[in-house]
C-alpha positions in Angstrom: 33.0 141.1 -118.1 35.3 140.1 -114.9 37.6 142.9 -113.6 41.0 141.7 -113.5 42.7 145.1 -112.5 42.8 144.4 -109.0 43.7 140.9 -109.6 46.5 141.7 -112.2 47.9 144.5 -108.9 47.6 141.4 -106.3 49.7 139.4 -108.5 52.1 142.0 -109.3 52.7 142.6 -105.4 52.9 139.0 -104.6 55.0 137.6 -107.1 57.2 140.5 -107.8 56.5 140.9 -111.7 57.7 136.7 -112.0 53.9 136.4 -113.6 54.5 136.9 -117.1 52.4 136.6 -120.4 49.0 137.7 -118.5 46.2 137.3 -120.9 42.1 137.5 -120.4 39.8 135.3 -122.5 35.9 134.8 -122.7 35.7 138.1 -120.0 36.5 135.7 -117.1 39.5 133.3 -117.7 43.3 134.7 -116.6 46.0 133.1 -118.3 49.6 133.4 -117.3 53.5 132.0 -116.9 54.7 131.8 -113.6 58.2 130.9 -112.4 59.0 127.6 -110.8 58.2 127.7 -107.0 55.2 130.5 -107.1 52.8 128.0 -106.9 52.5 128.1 -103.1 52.8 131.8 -103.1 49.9 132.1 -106.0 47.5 129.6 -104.1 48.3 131.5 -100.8 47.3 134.9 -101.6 44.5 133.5 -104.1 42.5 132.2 -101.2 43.6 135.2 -98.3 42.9 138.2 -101.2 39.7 136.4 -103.3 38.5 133.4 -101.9 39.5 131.4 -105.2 40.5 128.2 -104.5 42.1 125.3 -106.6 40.5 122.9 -108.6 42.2 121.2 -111.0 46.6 120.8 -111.6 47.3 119.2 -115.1 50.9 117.8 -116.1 52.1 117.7 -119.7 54.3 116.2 -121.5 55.3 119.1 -123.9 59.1 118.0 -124.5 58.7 117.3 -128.4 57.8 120.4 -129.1 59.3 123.0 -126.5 61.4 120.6 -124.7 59.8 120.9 -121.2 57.2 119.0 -119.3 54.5 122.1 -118.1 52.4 121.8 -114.8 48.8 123.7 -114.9 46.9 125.4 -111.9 43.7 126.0 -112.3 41.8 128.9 -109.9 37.9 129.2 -109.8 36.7 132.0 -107.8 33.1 131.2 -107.3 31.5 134.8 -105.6 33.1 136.7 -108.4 33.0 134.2 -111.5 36.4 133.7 -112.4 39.5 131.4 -113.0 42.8 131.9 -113.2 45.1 129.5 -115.3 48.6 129.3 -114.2 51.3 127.4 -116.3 54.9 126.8 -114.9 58.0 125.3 -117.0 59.7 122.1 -115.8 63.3 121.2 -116.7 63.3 117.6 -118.5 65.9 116.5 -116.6 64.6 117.2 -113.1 61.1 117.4 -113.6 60.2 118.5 -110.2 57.1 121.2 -108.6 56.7 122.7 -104.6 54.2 120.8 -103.4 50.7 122.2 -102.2 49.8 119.5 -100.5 49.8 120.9 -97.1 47.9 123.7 -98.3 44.8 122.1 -99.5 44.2 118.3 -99.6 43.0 117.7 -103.2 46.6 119.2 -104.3 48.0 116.7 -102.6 46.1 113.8 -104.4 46.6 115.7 -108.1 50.5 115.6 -107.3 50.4 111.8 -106.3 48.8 111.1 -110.0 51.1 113.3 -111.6 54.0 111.5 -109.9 52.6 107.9 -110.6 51.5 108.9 -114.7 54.2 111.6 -115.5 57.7 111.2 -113.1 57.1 114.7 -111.7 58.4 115.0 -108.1 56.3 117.7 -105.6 59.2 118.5 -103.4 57.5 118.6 -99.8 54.7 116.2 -100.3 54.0 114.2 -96.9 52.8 111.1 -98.8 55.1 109.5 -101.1 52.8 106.6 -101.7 51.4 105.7 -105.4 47.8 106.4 -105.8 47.3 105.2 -109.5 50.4 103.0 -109.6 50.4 99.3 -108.8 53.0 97.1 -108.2 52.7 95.7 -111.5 53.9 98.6 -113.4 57.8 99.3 -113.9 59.5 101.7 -111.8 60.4 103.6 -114.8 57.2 103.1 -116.4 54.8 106.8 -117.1 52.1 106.4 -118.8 51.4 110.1 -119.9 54.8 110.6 -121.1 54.5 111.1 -125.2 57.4 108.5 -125.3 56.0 105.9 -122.8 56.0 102.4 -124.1 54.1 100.2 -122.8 55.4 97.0 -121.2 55.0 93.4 -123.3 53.5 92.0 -119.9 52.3 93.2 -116.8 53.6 91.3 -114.0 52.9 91.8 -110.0 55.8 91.5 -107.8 53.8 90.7 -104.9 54.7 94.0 -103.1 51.8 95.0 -100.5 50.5 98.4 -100.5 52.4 100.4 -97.5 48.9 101.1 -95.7 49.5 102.7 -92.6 48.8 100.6 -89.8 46.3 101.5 -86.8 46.9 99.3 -83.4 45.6 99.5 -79.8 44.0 97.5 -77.2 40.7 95.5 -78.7 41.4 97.1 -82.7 41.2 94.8 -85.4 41.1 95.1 -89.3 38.4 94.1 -91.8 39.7 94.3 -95.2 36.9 94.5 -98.0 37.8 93.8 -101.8 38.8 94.8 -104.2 36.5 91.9 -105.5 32.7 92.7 -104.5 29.6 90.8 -104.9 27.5 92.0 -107.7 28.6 94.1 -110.4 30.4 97.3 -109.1 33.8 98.0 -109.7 36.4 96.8 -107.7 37.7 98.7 -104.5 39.6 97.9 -101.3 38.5 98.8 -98.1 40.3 98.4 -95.3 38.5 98.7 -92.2 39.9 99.3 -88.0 37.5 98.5 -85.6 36.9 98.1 -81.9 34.6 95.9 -81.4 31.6 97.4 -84.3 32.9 100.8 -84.3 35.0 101.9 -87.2 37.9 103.8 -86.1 40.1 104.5 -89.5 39.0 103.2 -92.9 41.4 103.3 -95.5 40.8 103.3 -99.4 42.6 102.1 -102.0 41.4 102.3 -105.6 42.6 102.4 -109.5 42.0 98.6 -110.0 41.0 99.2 -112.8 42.6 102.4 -114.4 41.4 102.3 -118.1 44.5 105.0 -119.2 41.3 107.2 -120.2 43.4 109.9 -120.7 45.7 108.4 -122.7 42.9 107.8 -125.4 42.5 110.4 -126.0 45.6 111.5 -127.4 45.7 111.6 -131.5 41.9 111.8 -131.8 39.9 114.2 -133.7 37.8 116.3 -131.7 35.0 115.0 -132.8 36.2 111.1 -131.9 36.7 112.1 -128.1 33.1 112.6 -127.8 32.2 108.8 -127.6 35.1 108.6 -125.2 33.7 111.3 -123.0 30.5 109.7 -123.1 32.0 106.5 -121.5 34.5 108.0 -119.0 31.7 107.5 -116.4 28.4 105.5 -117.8 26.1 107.0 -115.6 27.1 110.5 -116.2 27.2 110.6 -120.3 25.8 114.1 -120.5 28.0 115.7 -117.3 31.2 114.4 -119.2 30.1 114.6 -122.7 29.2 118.1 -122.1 32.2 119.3 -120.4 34.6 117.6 -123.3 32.2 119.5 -125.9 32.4 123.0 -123.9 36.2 122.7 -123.6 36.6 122.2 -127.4 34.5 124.8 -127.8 36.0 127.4 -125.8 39.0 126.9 -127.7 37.6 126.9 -131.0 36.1 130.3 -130.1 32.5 128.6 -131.5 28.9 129.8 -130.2 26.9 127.8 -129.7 23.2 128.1 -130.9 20.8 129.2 -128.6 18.4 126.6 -129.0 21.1 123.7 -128.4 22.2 125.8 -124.8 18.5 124.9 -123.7 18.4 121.8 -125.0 21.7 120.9 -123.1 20.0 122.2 -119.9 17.4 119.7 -120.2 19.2 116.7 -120.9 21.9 117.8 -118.3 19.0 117.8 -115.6 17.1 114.4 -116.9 20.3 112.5 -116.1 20.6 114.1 -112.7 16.9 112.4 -112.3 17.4 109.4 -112.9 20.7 109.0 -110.8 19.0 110.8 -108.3 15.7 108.6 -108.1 17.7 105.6 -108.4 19.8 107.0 -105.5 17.0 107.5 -103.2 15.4 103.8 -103.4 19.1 102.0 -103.0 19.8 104.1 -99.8 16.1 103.0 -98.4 17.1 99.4 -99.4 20.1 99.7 -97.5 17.9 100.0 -94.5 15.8 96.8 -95.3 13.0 99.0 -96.7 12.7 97.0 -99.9 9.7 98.9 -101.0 11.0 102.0 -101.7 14.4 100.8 -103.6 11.8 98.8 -106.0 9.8 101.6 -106.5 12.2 104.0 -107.2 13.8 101.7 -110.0 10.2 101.3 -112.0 10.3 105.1 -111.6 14.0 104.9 -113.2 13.0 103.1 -116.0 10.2 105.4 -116.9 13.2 108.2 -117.4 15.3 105.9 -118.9 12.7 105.1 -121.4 12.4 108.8 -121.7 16.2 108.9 -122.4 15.7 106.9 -125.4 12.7 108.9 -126.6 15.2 112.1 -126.3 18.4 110.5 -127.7 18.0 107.1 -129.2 19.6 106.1 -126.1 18.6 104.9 -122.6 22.1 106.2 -121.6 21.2 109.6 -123.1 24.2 108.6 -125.6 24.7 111.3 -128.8 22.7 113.6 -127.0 25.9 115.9 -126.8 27.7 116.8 -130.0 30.5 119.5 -130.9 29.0 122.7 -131.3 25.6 121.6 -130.1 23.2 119.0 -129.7 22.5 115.8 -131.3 18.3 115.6 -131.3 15.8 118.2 -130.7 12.8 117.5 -128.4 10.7 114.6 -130.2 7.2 115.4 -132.2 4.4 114.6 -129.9 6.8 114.6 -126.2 4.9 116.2 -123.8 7.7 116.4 -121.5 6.2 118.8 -118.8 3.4 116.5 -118.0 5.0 113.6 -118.7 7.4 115.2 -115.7 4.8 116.5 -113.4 3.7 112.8 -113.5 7.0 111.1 -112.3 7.2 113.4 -109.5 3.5 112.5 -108.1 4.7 109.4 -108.4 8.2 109.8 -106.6 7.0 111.8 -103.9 4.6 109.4 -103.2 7.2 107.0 -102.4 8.9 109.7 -100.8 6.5 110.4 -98.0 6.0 107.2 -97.6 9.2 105.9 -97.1 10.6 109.4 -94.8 7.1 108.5 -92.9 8.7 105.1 -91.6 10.3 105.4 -88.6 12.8 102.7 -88.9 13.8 104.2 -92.3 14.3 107.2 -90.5 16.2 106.3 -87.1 19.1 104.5 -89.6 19.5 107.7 -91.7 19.5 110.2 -89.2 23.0 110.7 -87.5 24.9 107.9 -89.7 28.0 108.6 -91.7 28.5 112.6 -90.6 30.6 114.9 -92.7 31.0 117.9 -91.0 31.1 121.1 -92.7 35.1 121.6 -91.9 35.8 118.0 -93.3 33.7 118.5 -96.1 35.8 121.8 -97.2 39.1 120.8 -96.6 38.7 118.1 -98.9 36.9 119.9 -101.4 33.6 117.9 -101.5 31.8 119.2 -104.9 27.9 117.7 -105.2 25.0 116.9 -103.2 27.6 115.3 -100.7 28.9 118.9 -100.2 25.7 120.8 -100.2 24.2 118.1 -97.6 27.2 119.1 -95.2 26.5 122.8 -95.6 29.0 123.9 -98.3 26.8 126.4 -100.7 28.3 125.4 -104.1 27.1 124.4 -107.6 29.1 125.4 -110.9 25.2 126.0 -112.8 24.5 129.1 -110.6 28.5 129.9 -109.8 29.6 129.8 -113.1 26.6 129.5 -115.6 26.8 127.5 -118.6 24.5 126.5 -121.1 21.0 128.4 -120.8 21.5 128.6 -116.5 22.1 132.2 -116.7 18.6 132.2 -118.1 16.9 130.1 -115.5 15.5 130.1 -111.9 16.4 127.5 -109.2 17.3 127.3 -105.7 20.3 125.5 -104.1 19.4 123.2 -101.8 21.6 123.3 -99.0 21.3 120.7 -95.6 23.2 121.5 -92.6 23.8 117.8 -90.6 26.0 116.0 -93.2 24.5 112.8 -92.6 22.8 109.9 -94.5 19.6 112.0 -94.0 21.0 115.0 -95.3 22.1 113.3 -98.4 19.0 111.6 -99.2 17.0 114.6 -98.8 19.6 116.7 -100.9 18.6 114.1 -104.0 15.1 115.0 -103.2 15.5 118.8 -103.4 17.5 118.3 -106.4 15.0 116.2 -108.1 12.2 119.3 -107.9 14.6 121.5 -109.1 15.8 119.7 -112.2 12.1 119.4 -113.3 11.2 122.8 -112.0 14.0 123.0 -115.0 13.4 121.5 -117.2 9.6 122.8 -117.4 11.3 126.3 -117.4 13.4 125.5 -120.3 10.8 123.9 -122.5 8.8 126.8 -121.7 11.2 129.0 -123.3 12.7 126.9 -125.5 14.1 129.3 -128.8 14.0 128.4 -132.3 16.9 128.4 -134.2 19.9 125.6 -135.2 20.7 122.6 -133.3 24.7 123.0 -134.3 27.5 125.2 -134.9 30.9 124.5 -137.1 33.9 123.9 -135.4 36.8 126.4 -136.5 40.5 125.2 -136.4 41.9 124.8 -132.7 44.9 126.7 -132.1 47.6 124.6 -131.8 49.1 124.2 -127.5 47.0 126.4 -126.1 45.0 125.5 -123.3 41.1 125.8 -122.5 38.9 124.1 -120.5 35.6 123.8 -118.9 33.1 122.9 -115.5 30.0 121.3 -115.8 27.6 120.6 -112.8 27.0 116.5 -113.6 25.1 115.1 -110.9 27.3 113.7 -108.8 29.1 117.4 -108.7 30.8 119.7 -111.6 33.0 118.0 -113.5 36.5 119.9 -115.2 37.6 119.1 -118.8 41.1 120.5 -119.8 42.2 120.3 -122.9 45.1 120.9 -125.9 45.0 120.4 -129.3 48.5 120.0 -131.3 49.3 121.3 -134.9 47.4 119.3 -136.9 43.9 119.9 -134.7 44.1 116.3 -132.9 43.8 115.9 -129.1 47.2 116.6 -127.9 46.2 116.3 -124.2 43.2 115.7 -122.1 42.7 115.7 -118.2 39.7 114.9 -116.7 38.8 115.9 -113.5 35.8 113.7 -112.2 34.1 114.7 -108.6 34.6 112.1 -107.3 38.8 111.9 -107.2 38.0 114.6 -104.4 34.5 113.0 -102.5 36.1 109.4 -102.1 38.2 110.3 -99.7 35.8 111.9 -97.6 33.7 108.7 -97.0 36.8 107.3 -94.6 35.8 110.5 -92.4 32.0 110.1 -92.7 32.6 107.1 -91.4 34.2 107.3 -88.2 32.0 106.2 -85.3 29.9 104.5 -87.0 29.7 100.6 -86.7 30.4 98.4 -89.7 26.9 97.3 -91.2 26.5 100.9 -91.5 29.2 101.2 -94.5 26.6 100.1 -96.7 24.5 102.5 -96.0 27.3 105.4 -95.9 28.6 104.4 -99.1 25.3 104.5 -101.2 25.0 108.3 -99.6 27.6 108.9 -101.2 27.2 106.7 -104.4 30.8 107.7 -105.7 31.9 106.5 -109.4 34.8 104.1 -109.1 35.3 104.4 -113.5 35.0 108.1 -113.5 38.0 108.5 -110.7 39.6 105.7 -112.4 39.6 106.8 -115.7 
């Protein structure tokens, strides 16, 4: 149980008693009202007093019903294991918030998609560029708005996006996209170079915004599973999990012990394959083909597993309300079938970190120092390779963590190196585990009943997916449909990053940089 005494006294001196309707749920979740303009002051003294910091800012469209839009804050406070939910008012007919975006970068992006989905100004905001808007929406057109009607057609006025120009003597641009060979998703990236060295690389996503969030609105609980699963195809557990979680909290249901180990382990068998997968496309981005076909034989033996554990290779249904879909398989003997897939991947490991060529174009390329790294809020392996000591599973336990033992790894140079070793580490610690959790796996029930939701109240949860924890906020309205979901993928705050990591590098080394980093363009899409 959290102590929120001296918290409740810090806010008290701060803001002067304009905090109102302070609340404490689950032992370590603050709820309160604040006036409009405390934001700044709340983030401020948040960070100087407790070292909480802001993850996630959620509009809302709650004018049908109380005649307002509302603006969340959500606080995490990692040494202590704690948030702090802050809701603020806004007048429907001047929607506006101070902005925070000189404070801490990620606000700054959050108050951009609020403007483009919602019409809610940040008074103060340095960048009055769209980030999700493209020129082919309507100027009065916001998406997230409960009485938004969609256009009949779509048009593109042929507007250019106000990129910021870089000149000098010798600099030149390369723009990339947003149409790629293969089969990613479409980005645009605009490179500045003299002669091979990148000097500013600018990118522009949301080519394909799905309205994600929007789906979600007027579905039973139980129908935005499937739609969690998809937000991000590669991370169907990390989402899935942090919709269910979030339901959960605000149902009030516990979750069966059996299920909380179960989630554990199919949490950490999508981190492996990712991860695996990960390591042989950065070694092929070098030229060393062996490893990259390696590692993907490896990656279908765990997504043959998947199937075995879900009926999916995807690891779909493995993640239901109140529990979990499928309990371990008769005759799955998961610990050695684990033990054998890493022989066999650090095998290719030693082999390929044994090359010198391999090694000499990961070591130094695509730096993100440790300031860069925090300022932007990295979350993931991409933080933890730059030195930032974070991970939701041991910060804020979930599931069975709280029950386990693991290490975080943690790599001081930021580079490509740093990163590929990171998936490495992480790989023996997911099966290190998984064989923990099977070990002490519990009998008992694989689900719980859902109770009613109370009606516009919010809850939410973090989930360390593999790519970096993952935040799911949610509302339900009167008759127990979604009301409102927001969906905080980690890589909205780790794209940006890459245009630092970057710098002084030459151009056939974006490649290489990107894959490091291995951001989802669907999941920061949505």
């Amino acid at each position: 149980m959290t102590d929120f005494s001296r918290l409740q006294a810090a806010l008290d001196r701060n803001l002067k008693g304009r905090a109102s309707q302070v609340q404490v749920r689950h032992g370590n979740q603050g709820y309160l009202q604040i006036a409009l303009g405390d934001a700044p002051y709340l983030a401020e003294f948040l960070r100087a007093d407790f070292g909480a910091e802001l993850i996630l800012m959620v509009a809302n469209d709650r004018r049908d019903d109380k005649g307002a839009f509302e603006v969340h804050y959500l606080f995490a406070n990692a040494s202590e294991n704690w948030f702090l939910h802050a809701t603020k008012d806004l007048l429907d007919d001047e929607p506006i918030i101070a902005s925070l975006a000189t404070f801490y970068y990620p606000a700054s992006r959050f108050e951009r998609e609020i403007k483009d989905l919602f019409g809610i100004e940040a008074i103060g905001h340095p960048d009055r560029r769209p980030l999700v808007r493209h020129a082919f929406w309507p100027e009065d057109y916001y998406p997230l708005r409960k009485d938004a009607v969609p256009p009949e057609k779509f048009e593109d006025d042929g507007t250019s996006f106000p990129f910021k120009p870089i000149s000098g003597e010798g600099v030149y641009e390369i723009p990339v996209g947003p149409v790629h060979a293969g089969i990613i998703e479409p980005g645009h990236f605009r490179f500045s170079v003299v002669g091979e060295t990148v000097v500013d690389l600018k990118i522009r996503l949301y080519f394909t915004h799905k309205g994600t969030e929007k789906l979600f609105e007027g579905k039973l609980p139980i129908e935005g599973v499937a739609l969690a699963e998809r937000i991000s195809g590669d991370t169907t557990i990390g989402h899935s999990l942090a919709y269910c979680q979030a339901i959960e909290s605000l149902a009030g249901t516990q979750v069966p012990e059996r299920a909380k180990y179960l989630r554990v382990i199919l949490l950490e068998v999508e981190r492996l394959y990712n991860h695996i997968a990960d390591f042989g496309a950065i070694c092929n981005d070098t030229g060393f083909a062996f490893a990259h076909s390696q590692c993907f034989r490896i990656r279908e033996r765990l997504l043959r597993l998947n199937k075995q554990l879900t009926g999916n290779r995807l690891l779909r249904s493995g993640i239901t309300l109140g529990g979990v879909g499928h309990d371990l398989p008769n005759g799955l003997d998961l610990t050695r079938e684990l033990d054998s897939i890493w022989a066999d991947f650090n095998e290719v490991v030693e082999i390929s970190l044994a090359n010198t060529m391999l090694s000499d174009r990961l070591e130094g390329a695509g730096r993100l120092t440790l300031q860069t790294a925090a300022d932007h809020g990295v979350l993931g392996y991409v933080a933890r390779a730059s030195g930032l000591n974070v991970d939701t599973r041991r910060d804020h336990p979930y599931a069975a963590y709280a029950q386990l033992k693991f290490e975080v790894p943690v790599f001081e140079s930021g580079d490509v190196r740093a990163r590929t070793e990171a998936r490495v580490a992480e790989v023996r610690q997911s099966i290190a585990l998984i064989k923990q959790a099977v070990a002490q796996l519990p009998a008992g029930l694989l689900t719980a009943p859902i109770g009613d939701l109370p009606p516009f109240e919010p809850a939410f949860s973090v989930v360390e997916g593999w790519r970096g924890a993952i935040v799911h906020w949610v509302m339900a309205d009167r008759t127990g449909r979604l009301y409102r979901v927001k969906v905080k993928d980690p890589s909205f705050v780790n794209w940006p990053a890459l245009s630092f990591a970057l710098l002084k590098n030459i151009v056939p080394d974006f490649p290489l940089c990107n894959k490091s980093f291995n951001q989802s363009y669907s999941g920061n899409d949505l």
